[in-house]
VODOFI-289088 format. One record per residue: residue number from 1; chain; x, y, z of N, C-alpha, C in turn. Coordinates in steps of 0.05 Angstrom, whole numbers. Each point is the difference from the previous one (the first is absolute). Layout:
# VODOFI-289088
<site NUM, A, <X, Y, Z>, <X, Y, Z>, <X, Y, Z>> ...
END
This chain:
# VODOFI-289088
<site 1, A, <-328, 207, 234>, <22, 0, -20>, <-9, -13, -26>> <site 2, A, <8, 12, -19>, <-3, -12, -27>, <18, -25, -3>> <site 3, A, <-4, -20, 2>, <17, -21, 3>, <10, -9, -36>> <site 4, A, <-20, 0, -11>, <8, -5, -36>, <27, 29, -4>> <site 5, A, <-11, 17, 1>, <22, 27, -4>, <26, -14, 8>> <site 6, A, <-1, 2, 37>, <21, -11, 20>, <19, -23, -17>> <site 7, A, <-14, -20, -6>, <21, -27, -17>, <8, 18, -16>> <site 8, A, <-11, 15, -25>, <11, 14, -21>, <23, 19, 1>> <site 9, A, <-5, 11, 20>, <25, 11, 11>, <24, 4, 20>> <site 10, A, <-3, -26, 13>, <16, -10, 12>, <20, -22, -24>> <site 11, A, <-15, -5, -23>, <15, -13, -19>, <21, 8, -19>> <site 12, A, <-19, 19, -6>, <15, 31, -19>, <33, 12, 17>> <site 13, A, <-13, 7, 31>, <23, 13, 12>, <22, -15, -6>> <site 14, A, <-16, -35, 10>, <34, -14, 3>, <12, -3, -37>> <site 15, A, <-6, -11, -14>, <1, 13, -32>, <15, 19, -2>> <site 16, A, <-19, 23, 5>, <28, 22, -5>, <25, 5, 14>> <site 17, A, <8, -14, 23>, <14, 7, 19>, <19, -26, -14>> <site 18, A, <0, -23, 4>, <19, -16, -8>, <2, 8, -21>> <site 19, A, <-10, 12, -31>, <3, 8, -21>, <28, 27, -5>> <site 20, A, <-7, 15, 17>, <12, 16, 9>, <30, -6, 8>> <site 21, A, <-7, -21, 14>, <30, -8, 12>, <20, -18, -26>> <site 22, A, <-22, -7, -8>, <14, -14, -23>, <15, 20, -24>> <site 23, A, <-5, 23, -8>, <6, 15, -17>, <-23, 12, -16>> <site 24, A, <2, 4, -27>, <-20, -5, -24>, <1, 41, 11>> <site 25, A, <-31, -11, -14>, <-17, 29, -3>, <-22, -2, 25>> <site 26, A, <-14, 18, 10>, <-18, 16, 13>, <-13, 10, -5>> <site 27, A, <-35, -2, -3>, <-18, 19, -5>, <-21, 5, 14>> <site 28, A, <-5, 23, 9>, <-19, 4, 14>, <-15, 28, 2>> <site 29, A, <-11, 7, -21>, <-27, 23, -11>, <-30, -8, 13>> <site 30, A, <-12, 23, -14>, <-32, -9, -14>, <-14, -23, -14>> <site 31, A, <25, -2, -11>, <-9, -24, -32>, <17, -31, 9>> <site 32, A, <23, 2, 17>, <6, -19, -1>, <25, -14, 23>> <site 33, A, <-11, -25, 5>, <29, -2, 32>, <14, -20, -18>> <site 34, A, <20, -13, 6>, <11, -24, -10>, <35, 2, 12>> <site 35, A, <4, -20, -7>, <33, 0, 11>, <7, -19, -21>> <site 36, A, <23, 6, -21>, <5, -17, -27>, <27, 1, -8>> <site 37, A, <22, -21, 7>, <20, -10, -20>, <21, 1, 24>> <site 38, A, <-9, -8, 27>, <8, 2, 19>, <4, -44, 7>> <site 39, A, <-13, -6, -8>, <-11, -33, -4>, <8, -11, -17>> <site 40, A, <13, -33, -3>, <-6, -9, -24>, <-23, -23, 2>> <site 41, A, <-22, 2, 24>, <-25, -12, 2>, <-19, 15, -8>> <site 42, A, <-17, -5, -18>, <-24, 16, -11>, <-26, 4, 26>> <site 43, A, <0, -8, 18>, <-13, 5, 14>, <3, 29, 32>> <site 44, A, <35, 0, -14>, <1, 24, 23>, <9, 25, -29>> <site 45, A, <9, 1, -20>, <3, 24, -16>, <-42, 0, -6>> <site 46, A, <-14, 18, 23>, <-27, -1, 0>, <-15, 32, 10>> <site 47, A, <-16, -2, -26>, <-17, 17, 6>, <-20, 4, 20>> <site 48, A, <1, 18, 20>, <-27, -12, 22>, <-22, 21, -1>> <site 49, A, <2, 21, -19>, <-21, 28, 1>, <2, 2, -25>> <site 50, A, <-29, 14, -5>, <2, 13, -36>, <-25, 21, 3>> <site 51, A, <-6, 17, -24>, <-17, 13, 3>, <5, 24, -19>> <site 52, A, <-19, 15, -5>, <3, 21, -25>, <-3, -15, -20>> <site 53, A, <14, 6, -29>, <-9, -16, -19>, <30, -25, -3>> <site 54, A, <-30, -30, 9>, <12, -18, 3>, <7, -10, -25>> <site 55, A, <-1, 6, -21>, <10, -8, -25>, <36, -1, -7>> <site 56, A, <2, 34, 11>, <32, 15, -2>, <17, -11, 23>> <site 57, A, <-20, -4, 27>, <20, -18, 20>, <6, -29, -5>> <site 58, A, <-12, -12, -17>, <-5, -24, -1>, <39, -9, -21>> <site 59, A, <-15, 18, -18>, <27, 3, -21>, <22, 13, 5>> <site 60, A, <6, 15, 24>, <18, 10, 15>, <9, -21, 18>> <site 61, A, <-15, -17, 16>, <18, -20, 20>, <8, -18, -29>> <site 62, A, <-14, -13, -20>, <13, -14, -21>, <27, 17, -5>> <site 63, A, <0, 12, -1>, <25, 12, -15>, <26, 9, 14>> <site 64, A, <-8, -4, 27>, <25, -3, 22>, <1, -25, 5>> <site 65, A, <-18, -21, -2>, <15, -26, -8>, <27, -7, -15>> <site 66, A, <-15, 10, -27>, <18, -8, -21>, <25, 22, -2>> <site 67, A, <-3, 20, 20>, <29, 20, 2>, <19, -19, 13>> <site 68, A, <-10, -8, 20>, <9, -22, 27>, <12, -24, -14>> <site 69, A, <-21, -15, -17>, <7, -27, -6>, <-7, -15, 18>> <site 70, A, <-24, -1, 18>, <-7, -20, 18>, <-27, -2, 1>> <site 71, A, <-15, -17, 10>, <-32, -6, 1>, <-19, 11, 17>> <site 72, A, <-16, 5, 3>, <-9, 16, 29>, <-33, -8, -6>> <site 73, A, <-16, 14, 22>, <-16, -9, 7>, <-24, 20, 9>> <site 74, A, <-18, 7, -9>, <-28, 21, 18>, <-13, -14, 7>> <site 75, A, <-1, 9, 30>, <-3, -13, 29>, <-35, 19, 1>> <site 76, A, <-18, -14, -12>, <-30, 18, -7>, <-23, -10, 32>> <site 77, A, <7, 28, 13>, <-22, -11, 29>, <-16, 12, -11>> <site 78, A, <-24, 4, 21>, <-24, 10, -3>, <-4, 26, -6>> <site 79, A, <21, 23, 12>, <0, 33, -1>, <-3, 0, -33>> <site 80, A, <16, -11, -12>, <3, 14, -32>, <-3, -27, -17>> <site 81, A, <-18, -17, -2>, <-13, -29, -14>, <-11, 17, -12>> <site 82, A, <-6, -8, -28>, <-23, -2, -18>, <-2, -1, -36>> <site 83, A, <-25, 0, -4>, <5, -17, -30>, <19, 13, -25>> <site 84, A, <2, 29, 16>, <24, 11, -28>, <26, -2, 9>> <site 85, A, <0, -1, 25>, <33, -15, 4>, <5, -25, 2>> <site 86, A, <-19, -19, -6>, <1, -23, -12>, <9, -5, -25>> <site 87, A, <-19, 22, -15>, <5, -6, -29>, <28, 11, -14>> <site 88, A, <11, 19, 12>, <23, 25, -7>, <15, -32, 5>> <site 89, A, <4, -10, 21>, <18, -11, 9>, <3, -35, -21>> <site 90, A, <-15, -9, 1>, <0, -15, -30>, <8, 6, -22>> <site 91, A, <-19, 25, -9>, <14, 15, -27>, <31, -6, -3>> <site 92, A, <13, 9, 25>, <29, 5, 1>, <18, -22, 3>> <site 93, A, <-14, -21, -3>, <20, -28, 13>, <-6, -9, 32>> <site 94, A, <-6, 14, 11>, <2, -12, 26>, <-22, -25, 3>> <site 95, A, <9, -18, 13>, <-19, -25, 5>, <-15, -8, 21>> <site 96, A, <-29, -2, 6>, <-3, -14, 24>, <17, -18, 8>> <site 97, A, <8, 5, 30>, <18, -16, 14>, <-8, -13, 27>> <site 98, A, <-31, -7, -6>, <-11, -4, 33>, <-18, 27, 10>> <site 99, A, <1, -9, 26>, <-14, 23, 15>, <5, -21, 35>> <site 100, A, <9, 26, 18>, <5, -13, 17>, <-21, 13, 38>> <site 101, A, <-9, -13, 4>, <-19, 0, 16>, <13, 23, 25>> <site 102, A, <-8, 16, 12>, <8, 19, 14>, <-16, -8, 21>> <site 103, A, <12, -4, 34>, <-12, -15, 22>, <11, 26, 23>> <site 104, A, <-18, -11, 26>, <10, 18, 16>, <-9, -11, 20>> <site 105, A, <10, 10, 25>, <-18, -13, 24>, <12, 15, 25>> <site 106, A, <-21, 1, 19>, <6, 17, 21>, <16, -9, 22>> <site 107, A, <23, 8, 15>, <24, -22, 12>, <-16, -10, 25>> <site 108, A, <-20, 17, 10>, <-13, -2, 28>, <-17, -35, -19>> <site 109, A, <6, 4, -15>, <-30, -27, -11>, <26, -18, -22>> <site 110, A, <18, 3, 0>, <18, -30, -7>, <-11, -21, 15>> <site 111, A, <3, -22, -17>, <-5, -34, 11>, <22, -4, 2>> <site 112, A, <9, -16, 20>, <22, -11, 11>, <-5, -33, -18>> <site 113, A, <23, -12, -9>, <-1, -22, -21>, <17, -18, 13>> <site 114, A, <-1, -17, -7>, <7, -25, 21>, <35, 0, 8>> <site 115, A, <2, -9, 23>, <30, 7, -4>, <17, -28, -6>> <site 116, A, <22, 17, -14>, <20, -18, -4>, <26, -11, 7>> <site 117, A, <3, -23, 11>, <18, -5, 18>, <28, 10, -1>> <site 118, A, <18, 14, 10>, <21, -2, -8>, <5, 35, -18>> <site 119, A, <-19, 4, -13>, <3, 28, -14>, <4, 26, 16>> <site 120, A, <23, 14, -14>, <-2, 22, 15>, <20, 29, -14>> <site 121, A, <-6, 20, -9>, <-9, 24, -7>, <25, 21, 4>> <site 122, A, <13, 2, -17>, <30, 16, 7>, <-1, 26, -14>> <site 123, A, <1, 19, 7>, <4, 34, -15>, <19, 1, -17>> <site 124, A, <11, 4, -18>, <21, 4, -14>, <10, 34, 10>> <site 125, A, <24, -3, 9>, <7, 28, 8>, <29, 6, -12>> <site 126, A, <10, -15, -6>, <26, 4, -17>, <6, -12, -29>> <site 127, A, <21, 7, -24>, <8, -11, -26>, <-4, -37, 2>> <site 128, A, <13, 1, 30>, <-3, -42, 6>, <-28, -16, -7>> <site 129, A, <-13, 19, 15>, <-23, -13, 1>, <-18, 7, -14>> <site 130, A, <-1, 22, -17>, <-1, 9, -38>, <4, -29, -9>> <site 131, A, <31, -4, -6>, <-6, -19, -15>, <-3, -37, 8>> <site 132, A, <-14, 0, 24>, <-7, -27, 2>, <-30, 8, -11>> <site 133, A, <-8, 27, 6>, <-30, 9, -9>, <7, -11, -28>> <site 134, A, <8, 12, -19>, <0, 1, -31>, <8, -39, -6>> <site 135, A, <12, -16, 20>, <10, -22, -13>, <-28, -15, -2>> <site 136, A, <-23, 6, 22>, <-11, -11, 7>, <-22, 10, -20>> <site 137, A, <-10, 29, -9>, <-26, 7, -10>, <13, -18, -31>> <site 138, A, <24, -6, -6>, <10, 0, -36>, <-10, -29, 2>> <site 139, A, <-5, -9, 25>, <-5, -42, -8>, <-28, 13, -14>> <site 140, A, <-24, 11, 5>, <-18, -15, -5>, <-23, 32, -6>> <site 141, A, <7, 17, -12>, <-11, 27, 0>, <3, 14, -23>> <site 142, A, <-28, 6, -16>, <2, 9, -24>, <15, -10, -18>> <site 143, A, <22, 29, -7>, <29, -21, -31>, <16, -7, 30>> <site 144, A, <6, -14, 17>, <16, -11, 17>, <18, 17, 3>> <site 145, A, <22, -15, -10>, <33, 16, 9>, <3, 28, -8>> <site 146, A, <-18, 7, -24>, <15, 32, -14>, <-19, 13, 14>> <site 147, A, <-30, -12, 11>, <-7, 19, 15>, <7, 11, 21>> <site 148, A, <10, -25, 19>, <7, 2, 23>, <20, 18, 6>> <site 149, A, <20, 1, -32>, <23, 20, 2>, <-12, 23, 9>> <site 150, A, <-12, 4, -26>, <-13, 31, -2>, <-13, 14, 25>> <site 151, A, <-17, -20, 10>, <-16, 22, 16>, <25, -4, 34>> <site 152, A, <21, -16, -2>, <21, 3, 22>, <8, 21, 0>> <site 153, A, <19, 1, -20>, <14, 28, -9>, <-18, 20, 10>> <site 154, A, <-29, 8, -14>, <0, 30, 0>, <-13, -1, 35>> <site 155, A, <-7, -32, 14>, <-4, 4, 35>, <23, 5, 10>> <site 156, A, <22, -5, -11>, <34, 14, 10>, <-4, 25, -2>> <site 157, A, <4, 12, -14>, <-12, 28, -8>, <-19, 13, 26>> <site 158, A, <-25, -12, -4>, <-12, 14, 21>, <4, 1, 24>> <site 159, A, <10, -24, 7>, <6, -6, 36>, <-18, -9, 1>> <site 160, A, <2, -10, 36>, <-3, -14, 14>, <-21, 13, 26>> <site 161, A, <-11, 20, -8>, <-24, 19, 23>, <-25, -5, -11>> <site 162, A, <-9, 6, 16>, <-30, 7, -6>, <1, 27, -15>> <site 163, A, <-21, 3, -33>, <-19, -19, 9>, <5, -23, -21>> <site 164, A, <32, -15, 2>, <-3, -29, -12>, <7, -21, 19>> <site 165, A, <-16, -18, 2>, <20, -15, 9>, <-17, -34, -14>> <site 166, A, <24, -18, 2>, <5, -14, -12>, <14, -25, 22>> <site 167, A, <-12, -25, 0>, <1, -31, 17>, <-2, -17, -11>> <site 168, A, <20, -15, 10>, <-1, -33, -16>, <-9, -16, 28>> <site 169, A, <-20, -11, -20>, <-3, -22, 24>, <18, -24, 0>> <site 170, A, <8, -22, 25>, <15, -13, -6>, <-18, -27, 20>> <site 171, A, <8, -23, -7>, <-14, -25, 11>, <21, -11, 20>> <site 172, A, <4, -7, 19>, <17, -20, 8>, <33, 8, -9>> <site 173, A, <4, 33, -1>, <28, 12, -3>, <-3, 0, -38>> <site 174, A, <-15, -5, -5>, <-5, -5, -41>, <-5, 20, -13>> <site 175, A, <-2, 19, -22>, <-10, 12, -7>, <-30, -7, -7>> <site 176, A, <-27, 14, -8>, <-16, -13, -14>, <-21, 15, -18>> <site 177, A, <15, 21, 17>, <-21, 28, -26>, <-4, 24, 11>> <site 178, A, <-2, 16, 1>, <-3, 35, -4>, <-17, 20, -3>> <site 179, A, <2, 26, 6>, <-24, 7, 5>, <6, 32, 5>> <site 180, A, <-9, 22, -19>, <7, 30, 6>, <-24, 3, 8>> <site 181, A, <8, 22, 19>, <-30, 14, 3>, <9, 37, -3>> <site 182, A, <-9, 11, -11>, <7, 29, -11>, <-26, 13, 14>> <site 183, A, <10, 26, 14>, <-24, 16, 14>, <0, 25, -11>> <site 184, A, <-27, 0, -2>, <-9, 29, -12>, <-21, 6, 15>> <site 185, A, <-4, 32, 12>, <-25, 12, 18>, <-16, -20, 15>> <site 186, A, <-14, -20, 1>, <-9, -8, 17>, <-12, -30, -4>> <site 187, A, <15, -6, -26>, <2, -28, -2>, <32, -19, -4>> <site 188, A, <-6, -23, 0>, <27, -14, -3>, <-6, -26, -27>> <site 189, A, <27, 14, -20>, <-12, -15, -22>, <22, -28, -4>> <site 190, A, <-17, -15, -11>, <15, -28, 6>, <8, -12, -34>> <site 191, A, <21, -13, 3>, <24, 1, -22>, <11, -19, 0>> <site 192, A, <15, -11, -26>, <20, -23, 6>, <-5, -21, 15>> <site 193, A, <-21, -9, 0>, <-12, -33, 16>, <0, -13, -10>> <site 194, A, <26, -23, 6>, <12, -17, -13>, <7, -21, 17>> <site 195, A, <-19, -25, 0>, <15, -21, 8>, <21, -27, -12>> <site 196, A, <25, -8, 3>, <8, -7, -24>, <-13, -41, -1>> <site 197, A, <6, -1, -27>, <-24, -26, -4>, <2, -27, 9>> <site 198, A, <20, -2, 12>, <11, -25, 23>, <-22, 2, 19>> <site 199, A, <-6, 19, 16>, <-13, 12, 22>, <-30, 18, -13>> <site 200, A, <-11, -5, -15>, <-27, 15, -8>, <-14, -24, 15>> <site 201, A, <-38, 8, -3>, <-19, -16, 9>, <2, -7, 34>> <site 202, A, <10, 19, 6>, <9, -16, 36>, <-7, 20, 19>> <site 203, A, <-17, 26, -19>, <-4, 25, 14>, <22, 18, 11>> <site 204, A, <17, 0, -16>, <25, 9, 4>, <-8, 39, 0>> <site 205, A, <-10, 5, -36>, <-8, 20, -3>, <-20, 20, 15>> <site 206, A, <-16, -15, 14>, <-25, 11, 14>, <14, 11, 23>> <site 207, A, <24, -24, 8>, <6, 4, 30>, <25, 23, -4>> <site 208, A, <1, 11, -18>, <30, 13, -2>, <-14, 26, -5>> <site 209, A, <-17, 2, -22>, <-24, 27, 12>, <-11, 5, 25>> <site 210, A, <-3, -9, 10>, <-8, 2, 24>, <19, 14, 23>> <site 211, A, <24, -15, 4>, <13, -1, 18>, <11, 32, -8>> <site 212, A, <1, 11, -26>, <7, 23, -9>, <-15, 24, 8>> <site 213, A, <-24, -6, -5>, <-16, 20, 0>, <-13, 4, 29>> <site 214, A, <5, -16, 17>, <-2, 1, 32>, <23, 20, 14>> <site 215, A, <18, 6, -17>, <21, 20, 2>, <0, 31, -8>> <site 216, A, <-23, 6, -15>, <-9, 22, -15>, <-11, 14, 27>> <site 217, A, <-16, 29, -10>, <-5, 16, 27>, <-30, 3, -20>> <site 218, A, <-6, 4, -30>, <-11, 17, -7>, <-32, -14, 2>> <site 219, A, <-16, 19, -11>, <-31, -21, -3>, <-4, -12, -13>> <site 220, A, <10, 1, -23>, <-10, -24, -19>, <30, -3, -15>> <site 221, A, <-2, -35, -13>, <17, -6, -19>, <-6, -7, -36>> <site 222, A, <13, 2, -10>, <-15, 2, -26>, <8, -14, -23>> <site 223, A, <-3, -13, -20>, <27, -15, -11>, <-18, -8, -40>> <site 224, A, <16, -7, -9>, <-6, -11, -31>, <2, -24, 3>> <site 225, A, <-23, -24, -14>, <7, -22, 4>, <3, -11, -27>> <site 226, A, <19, -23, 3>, <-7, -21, -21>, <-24, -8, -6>> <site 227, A, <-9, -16, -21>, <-27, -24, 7>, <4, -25, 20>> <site 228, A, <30, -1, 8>, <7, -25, 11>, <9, 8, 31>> <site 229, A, <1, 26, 1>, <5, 10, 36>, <-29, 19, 5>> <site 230, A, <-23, 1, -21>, <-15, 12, 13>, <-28, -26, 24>> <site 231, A, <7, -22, -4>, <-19, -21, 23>, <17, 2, 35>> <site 232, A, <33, 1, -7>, <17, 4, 18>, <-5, 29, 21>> <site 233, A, <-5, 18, -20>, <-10, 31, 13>, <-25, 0, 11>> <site 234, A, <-12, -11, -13>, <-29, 2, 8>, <-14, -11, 32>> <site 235, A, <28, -25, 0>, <-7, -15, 23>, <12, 16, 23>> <site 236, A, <15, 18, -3>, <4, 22, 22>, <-17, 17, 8>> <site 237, A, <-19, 10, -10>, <-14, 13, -1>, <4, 24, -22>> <site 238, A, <10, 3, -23>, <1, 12, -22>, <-35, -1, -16>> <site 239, A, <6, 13, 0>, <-23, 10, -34>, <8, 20, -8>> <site 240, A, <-12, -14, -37>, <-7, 18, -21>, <-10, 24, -1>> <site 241, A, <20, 22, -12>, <-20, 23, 4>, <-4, 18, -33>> <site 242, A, <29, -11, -14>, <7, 14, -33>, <5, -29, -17>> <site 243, A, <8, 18, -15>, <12, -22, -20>, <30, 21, -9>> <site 244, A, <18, -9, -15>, <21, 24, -8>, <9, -26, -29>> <site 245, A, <-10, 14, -18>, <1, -10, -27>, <27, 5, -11>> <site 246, A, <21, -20, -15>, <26, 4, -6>, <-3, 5, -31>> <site 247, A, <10, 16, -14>, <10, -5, -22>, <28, 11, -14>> <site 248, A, <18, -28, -7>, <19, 0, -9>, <19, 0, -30>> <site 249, A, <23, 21, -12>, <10, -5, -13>, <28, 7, -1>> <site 250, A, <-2, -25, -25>, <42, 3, 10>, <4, 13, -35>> <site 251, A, <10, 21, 1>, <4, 1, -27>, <24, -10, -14>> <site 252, A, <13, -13, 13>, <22, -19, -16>, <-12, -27, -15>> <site 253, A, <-22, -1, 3>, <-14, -28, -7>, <5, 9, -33>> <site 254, A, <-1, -19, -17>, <-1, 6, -38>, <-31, -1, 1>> <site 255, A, <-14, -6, 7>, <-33, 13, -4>, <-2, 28, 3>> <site 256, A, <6, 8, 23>, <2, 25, 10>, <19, 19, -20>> <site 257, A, <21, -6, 1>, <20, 17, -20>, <-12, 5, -38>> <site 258, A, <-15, -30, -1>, <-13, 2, -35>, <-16, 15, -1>> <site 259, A, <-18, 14, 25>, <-26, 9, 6>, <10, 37, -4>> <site 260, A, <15, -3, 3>, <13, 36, 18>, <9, 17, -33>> 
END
């Protein structure tokens, strides 16, 4: 298996699929995928494909931004990287925004991480337990509360099946953090790993991946890391296989608007 591809598109799917659920626009040609004005997080109104002449797509997702009025984001893996869609994408405003390490690991070869007393691992299968999910990812996850809205809502939307599903871990009856795992063909991609900051440092996170992905059927799991959850992954037996380079713009910014 192409495991770099595999993260790339196990990332994209879920992207377009909560994108989707959210509203906006849809695209998906030759030249270009994206899901835009569906978000008001710049990281899910995102481009995840491009191709043909990247100049005209480049200035085409710009310009369903600013139809939208919201920020968004090209999600640049390895299939379609390189130095003129670098440069198109500058030209246009968009900003380096990071680059986020693409990991994977085979479930027969997960490391089991120390356990933790008292923790233990609940499905979310109904609106209830939605939103102890969402009270819990808004303490301590990305923009917190408006994210937590956002990506609740459009997991209302999708339900409660495979292939989403979605667990809060809880300590001693507590909440303490969360954890999607979204399945595509023959991996399980990992999401929303959030421990909240009362309860970080205690191996909360390691042990709540774990306990998750011991529940999966598929062969491998696959995930985007932070800089600060990729030592956490690793110690499961994760590795590096991509990189998936961000670059973001909000065209409501007055830089952006003086520029146009």
């Amino acid at each position: 298996m192409d495991l770099a591809q595999a993260i790339e598109d196990n990332t994209a799917e879920l992207l377009m699929a909560m994108g989707a659920a959210g509203g906006g626009s849809q695209r998906d040609d030759a030249s270009a995928r994206w899901t835009i004005g569906g978000s008001p997080l710049d990281y899910h109104n995102a481009v995840v494909a491009a191709g043909g002449d990247l100049e005209q797509v480049v200035a085409e997702s710009a310009e369903e931004l600013r139809r939208y009025g919201v920020p968004g984001t090209w999600h640049v893996g390895p299939s379609f990287r390189s130095a003129e869609l670098t440069d198109h994408l500058i030209a246009a405003g968009f900003a380096p925004d990071g680059s986020e390490p693409g990991m994977a690991v085979r479930l027969d070869e997960l490391r089991a991480p120390a356990a933790v007393p008292g923790l233990e691992l609940e499905r979310v299968t109904d609106d209830a337990g939605l939103a102890i999910w969402e009270q819990t990812l808004g303490r301590g996850f990305g923009e917190g509360e408006k994210e937590a809205h956002w990506v609740a809502s459009v997991y209302r939307t999708l339900g409660y099946t495979d292939p989403w599903r979605h667990y809060v871990a809880t300590r001693n009856g507590s909440p303490v953090g969360t954890i999607t795992i979204y399945l595509t063909a023959s991996v399980a991609g990992v999401y929303f790993v959030m421990t909240v900051p009362e309860a970080r440092r205690q191996g909360i996170g390691a042990a709540l991946t774990h306990k998750a992905l011991t529940q999966a059927t598929t062969q491998y799991a696959v995930l985007t890391s932070s800089s600060a959850g990729q030592s956490v992954y690793t110690s499961l037996g994760f590795q590096t296989h991509s990189h998936i380079d961000l670059y973001t713009l909000d065209p409501r910014s007055p830089t952006v608007t003086e520029s146009l």
